[in-house]
Chimera marker file (.cmm) of the C-alpha trace (Angstrom):
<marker_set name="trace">
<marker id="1" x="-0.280" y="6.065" z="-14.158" r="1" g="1" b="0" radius="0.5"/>
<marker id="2" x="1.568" y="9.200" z="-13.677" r="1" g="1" b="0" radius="0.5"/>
<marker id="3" x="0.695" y="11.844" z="-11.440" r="1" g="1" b="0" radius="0.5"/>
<marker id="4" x="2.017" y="14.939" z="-10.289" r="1" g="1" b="0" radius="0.5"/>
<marker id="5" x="1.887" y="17.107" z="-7.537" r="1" g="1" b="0" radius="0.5"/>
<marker id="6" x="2.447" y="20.851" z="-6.507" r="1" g="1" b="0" radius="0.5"/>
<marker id="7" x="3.615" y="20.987" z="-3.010" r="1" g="1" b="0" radius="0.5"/>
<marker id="8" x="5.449" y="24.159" z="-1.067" r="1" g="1" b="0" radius="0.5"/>
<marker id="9" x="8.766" y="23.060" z="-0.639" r="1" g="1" b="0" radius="0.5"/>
<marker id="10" x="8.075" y="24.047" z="3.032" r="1" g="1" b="0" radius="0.5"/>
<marker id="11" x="5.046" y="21.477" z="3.483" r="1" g="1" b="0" radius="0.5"/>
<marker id="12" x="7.613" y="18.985" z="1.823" r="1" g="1" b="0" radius="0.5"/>
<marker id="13" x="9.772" y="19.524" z="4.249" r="1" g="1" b="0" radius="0.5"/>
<marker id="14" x="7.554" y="18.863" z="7.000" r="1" g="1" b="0" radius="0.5"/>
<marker id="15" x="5.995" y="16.061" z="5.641" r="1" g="1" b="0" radius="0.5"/>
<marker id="16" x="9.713" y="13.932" z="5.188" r="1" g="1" b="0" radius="0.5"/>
<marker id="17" x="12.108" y="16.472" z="7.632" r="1" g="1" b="0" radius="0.5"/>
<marker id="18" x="14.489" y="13.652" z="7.015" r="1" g="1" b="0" radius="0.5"/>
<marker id="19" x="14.900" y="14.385" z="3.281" r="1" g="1" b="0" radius="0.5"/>
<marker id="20" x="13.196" y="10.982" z="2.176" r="1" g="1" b="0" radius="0.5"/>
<marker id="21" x="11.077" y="10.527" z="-0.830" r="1" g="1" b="0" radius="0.5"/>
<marker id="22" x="8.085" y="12.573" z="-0.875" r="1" g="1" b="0" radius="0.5"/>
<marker id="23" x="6.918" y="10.497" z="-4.131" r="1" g="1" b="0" radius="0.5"/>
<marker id="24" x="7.002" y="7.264" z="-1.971" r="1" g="1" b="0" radius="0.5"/>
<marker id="25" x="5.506" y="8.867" z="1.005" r="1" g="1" b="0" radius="0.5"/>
<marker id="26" x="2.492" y="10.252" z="-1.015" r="1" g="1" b="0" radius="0.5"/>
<marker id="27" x="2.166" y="6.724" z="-2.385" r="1" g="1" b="0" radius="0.5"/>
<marker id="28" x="2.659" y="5.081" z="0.703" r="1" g="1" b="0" radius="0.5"/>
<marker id="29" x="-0.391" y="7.474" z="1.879" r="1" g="1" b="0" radius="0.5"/>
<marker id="30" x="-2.527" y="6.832" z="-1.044" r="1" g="1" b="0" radius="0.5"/>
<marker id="31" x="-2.541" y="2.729" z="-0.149" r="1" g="1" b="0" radius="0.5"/>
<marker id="32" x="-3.456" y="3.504" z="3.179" r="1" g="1" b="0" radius="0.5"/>
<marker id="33" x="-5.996" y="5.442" z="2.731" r="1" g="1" b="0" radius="0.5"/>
<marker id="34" x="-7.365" y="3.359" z="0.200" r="1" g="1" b="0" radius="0.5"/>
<marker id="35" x="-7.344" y="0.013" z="2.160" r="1" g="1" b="0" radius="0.5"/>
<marker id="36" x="-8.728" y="1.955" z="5.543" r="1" g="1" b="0" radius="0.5"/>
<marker id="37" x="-12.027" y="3.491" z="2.972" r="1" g="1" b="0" radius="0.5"/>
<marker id="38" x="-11.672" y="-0.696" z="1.528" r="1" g="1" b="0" radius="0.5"/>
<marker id="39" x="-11.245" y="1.042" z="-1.913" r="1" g="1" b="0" radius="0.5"/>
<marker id="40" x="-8.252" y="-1.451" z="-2.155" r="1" g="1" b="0" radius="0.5"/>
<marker id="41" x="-6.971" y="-4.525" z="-0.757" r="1" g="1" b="0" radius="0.5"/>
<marker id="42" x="-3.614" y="-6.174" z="0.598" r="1" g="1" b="0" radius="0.5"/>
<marker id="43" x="-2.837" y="-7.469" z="-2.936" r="1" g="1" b="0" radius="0.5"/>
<marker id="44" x="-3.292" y="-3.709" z="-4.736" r="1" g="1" b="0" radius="0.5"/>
<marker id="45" x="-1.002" y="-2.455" z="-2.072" r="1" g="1" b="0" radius="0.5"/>
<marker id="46" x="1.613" y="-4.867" z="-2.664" r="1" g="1" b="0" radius="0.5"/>
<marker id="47" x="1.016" y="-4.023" z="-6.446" r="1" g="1" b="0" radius="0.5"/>
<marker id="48" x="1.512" y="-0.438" z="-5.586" r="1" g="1" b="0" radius="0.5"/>
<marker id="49" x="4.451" y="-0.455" z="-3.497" r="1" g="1" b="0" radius="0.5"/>
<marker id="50" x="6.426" y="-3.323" z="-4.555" r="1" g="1" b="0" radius="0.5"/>
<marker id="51" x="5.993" y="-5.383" z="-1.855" r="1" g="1" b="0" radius="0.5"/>
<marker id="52" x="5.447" y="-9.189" z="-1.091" r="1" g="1" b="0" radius="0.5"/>
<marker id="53" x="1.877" y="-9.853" z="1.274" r="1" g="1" b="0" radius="0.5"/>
<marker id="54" x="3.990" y="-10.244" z="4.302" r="1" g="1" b="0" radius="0.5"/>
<marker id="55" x="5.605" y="-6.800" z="3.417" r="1" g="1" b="0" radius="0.5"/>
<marker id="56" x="2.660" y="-5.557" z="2.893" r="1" g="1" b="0" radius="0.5"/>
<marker id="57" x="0.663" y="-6.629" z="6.158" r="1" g="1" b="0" radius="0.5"/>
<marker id="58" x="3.940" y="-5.379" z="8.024" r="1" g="1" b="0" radius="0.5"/>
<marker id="59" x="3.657" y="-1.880" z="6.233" r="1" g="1" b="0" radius="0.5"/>
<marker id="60" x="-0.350" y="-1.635" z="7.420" r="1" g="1" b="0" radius="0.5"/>
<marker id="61" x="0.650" y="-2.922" z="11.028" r="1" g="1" b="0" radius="0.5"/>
<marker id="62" x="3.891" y="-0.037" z="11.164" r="1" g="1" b="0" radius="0.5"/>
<marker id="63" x="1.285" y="2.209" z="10.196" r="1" g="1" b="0" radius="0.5"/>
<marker id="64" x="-1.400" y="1.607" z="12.711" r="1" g="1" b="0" radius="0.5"/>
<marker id="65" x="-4.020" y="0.455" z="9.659" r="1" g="1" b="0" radius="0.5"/>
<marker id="66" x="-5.890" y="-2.869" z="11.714" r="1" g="1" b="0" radius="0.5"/>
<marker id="67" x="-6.601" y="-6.268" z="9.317" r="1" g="1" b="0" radius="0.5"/>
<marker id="68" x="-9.251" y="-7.121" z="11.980" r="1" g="1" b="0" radius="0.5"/>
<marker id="69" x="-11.913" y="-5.621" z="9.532" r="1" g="1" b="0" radius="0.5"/>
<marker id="70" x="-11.232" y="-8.447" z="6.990" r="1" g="1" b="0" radius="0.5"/>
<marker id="71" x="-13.566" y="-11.068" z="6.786" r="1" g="1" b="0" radius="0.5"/>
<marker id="72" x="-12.580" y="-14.671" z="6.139" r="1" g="1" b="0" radius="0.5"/>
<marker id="73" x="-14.170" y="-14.315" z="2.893" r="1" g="1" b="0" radius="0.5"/>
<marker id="74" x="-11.510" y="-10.939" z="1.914" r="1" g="1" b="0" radius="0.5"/>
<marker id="75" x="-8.736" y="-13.033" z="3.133" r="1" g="1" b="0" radius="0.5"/>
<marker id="76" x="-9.645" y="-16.054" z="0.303" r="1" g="1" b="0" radius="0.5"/>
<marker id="77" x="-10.217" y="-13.258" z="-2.203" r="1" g="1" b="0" radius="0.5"/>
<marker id="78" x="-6.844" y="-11.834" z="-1.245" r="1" g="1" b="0" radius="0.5"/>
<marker id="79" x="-5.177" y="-15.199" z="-1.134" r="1" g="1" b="0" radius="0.5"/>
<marker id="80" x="-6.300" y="-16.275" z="-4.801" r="1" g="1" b="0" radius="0.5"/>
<marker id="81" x="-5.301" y="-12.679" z="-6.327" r="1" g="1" b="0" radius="0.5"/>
<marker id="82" x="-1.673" y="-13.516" z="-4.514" r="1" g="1" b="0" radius="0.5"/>
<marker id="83" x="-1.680" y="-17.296" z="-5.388" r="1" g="1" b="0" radius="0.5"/>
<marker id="84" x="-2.490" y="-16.244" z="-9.222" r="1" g="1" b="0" radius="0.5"/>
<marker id="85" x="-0.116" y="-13.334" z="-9.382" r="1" g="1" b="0" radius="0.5"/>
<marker id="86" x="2.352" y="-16.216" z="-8.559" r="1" g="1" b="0" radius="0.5"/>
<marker id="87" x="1.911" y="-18.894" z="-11.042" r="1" g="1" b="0" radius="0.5"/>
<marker id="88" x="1.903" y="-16.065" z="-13.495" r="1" g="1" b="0" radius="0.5"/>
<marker id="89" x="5.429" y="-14.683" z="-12.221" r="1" g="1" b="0" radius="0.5"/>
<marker id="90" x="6.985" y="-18.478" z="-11.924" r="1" g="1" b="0" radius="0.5"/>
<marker id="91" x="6.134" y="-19.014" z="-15.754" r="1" g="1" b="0" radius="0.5"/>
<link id1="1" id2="2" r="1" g="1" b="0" radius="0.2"/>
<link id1="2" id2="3" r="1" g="1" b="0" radius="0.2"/>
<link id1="3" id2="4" r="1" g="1" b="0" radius="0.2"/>
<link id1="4" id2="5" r="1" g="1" b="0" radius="0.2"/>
<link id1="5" id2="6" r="1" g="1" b="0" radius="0.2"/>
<link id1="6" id2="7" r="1" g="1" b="0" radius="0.2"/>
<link id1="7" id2="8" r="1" g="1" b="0" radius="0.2"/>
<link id1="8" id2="9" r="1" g="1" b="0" radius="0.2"/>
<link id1="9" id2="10" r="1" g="1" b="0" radius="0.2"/>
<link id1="10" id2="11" r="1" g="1" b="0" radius="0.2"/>
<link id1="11" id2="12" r="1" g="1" b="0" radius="0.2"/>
<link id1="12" id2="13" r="1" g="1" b="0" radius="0.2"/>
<link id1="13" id2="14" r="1" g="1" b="0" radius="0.2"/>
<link id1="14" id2="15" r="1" g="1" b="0" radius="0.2"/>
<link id1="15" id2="16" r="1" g="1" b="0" radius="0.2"/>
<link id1="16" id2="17" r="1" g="1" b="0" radius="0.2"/>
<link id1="17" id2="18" r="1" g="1" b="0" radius="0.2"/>
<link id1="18" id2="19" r="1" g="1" b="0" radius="0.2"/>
<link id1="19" id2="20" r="1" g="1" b="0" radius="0.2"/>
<link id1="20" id2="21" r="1" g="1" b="0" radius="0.2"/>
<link id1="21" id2="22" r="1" g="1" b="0" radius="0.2"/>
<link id1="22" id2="23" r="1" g="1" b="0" radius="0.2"/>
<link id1="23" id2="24" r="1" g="1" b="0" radius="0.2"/>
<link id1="24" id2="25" r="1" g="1" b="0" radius="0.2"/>
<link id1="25" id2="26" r="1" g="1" b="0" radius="0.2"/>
<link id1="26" id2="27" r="1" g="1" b="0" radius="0.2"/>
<link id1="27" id2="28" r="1" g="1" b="0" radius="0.2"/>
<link id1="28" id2="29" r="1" g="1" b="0" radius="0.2"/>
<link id1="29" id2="30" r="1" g="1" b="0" radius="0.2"/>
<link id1="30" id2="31" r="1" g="1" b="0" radius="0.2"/>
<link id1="31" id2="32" r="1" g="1" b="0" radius="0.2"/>
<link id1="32" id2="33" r="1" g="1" b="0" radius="0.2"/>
<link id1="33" id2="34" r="1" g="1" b="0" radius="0.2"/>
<link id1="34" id2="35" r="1" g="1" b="0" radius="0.2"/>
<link id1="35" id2="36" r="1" g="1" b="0" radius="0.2"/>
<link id1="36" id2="37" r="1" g="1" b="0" radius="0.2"/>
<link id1="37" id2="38" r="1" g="1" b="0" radius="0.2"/>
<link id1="38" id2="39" r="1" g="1" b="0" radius="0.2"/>
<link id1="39" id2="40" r="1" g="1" b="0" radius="0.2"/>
<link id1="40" id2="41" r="1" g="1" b="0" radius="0.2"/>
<link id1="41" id2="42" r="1" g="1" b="0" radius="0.2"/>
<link id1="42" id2="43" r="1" g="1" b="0" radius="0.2"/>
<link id1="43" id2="44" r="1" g="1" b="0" radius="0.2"/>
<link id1="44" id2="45" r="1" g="1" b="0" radius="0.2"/>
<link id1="45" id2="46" r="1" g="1" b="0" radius="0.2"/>
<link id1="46" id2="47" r="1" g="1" b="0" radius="0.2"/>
<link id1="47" id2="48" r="1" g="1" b="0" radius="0.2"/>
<link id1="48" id2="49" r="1" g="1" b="0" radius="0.2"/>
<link id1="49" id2="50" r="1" g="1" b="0" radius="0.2"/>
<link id1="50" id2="51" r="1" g="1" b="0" radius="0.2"/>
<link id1="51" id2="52" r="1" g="1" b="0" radius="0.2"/>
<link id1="52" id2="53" r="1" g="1" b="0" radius="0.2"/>
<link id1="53" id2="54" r="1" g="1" b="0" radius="0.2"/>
<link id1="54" id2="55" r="1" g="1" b="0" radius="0.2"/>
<link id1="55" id2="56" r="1" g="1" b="0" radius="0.2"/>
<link id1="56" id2="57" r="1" g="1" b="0" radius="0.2"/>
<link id1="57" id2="58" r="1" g="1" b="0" radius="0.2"/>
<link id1="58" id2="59" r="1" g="1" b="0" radius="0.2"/>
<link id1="59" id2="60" r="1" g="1" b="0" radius="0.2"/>
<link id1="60" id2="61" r="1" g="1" b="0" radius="0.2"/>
<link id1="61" id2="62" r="1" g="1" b="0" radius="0.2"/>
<link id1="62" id2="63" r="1" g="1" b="0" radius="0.2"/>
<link id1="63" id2="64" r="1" g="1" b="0" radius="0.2"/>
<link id1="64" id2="65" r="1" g="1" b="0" radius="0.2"/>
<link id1="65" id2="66" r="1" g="1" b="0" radius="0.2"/>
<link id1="66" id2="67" r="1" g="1" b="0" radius="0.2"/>
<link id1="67" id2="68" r="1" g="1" b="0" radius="0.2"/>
<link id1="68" id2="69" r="1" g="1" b="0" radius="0.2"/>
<link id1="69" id2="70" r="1" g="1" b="0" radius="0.2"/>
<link id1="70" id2="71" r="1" g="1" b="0" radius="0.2"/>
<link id1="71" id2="72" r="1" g="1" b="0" radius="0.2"/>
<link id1="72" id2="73" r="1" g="1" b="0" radius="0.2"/>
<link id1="73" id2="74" r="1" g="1" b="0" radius="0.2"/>
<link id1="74" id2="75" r="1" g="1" b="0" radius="0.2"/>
<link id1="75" id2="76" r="1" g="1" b="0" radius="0.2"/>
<link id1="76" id2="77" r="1" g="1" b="0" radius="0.2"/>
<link id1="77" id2="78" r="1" g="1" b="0" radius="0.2"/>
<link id1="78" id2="79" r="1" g="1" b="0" radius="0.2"/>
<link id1="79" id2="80" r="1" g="1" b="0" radius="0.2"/>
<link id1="80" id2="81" r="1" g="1" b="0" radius="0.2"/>
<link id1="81" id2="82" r="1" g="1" b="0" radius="0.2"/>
<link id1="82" id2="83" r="1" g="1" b="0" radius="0.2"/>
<link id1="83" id2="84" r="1" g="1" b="0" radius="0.2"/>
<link id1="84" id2="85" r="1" g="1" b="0" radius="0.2"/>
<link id1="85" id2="86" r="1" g="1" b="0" radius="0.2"/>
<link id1="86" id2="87" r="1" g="1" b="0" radius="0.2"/>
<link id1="87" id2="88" r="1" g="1" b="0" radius="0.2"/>
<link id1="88" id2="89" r="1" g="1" b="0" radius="0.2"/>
<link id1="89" id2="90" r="1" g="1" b="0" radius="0.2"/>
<link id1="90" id2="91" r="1" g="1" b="0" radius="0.2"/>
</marker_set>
């Protein structure tokens, strides 16, 4: 899915003063927010920003978003969604 957004090219500014990629930020701000209200888990965030379950747990830690919350039972879930994403890629 597509989306689009409207945002003062001031408020862009301020939200990447380094001139990065205000389309990855607001992604990058979308997983988190998503995993820290459990909308979404470590494997829809690696979906969503291209990134490999280490990646991905690095990218949480970086941004101060804590696994402790995940039960044992999250981590199998999260572990069979990775493990059949796999065999599925390696055919």
């Amino acid at each position: 899915m597509e989306v689009t957004l409207n945002i003062p090219d001031e408020v862009a500014k301020q939200l990447v003063p380094e001139g990065g990629d205000l389309s990855r930020r607001a992604l990058e701000a979308l997983a988190i927010e998503g995993f820290r209200k459990q909308i979404i888990g470590l494997y829809q965030i690696s979906q969503m920003l291209g990134l490999s379950r280490i990646e991905a747990e690095d990218f949480l830690g970086r941004n101060q978003v804590p696994l402790a919350d995940i039960t044992p039972a999250d981590l199998d879930r999260e572990a069979a969604l990775f493990e059949a994403a796999a065999r599925r890629h390696s055919r």
